[in-house]
C-alpha positions as CSV (number, residue, x, y, z in Angstrom):
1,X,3.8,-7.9,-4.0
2,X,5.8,-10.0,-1.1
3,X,8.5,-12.3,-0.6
4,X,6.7,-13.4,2.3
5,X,5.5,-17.2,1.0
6,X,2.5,-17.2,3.5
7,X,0.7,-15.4,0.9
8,X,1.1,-18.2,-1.3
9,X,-1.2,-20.6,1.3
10,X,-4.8,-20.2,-0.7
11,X,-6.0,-21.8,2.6
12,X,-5.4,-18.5,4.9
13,X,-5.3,-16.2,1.7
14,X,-8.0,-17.6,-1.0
15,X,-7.1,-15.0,-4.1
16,X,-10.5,-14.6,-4.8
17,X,-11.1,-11.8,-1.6
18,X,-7.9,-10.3,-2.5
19,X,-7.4,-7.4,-5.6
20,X,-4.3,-9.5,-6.8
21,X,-1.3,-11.6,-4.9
22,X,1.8,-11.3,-6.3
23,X,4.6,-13.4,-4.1
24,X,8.0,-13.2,-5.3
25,X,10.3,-17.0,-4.6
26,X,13.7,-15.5,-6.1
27,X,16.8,-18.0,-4.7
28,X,18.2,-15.5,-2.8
29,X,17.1,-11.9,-2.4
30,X,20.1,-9.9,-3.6
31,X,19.6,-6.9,-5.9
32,X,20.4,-8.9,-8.5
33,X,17.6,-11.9,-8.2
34,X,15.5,-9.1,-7.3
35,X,15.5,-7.2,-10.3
36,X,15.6,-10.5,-12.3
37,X,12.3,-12.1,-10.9
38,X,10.9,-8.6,-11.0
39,X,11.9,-8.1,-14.6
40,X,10.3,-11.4,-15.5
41,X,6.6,-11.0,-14.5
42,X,6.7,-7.0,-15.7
43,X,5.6,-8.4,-19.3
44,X,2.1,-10.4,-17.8
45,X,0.9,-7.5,-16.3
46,X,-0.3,-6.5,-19.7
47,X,-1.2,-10.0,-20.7
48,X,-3.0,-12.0,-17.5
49,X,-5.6,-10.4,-15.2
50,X,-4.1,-10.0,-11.5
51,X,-7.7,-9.4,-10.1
52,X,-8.1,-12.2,-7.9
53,X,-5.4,-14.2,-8.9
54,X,-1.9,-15.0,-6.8
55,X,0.9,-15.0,-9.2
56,X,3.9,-16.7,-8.2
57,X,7.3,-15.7,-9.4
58,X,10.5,-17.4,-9.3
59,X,13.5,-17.7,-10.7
60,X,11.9,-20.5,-13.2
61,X,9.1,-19.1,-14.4
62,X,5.7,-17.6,-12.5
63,X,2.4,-20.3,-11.7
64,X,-0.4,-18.4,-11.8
65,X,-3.5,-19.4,-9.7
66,X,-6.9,-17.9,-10.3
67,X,-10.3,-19.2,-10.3
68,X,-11.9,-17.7,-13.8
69,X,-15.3,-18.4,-14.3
C-alpha cells in the first residue's frame, strides 16, 4: 500500500510479478482523507483477490486492474 502513483504505471510495475498493489489517490493526504480512502477499500479485501492485481483507491471509488485468467 502507497501513495506513491508510480506504482500505478503497469509499464514499470506489471501487477502480475507483484503479491498485490494497492496505491492510494486521496485529494489531499490529511488524516481525514486518509482514513476515508482507507475505510473504503477495507470491505474488498474480503470480496476481490489482491494477488496480482493493483487496486486503485480514491476518493471516488477504487479501479481495480488484474489480468484473471
Amino acid at each position: 500500500m502507497t501513495l506513491d502513483v508510480g506504482f500505478a504505471d503497469i509499464r514499470n510495475y506489471p501487477p502480475e510479478q507483484y503479491p498485490g498493489l494497492i496505491v492510494l489517490r486521496p485529494n489531499s493526504q490529511s488524516r481525514n482523507h486518509l482514513v476515508q480512502t482507507i475505510t473504503r477499500l477495507l470491505p474488498l479485501l474480503d470480496t476481490q483477490p489482491i494477488a496480482k492485481a493493483l487496486w486503485i483507491v480514491g476518493e471516488s471509488g477504487v479501479r481495480i486492474h488484474a489480468n484473471n485468467p
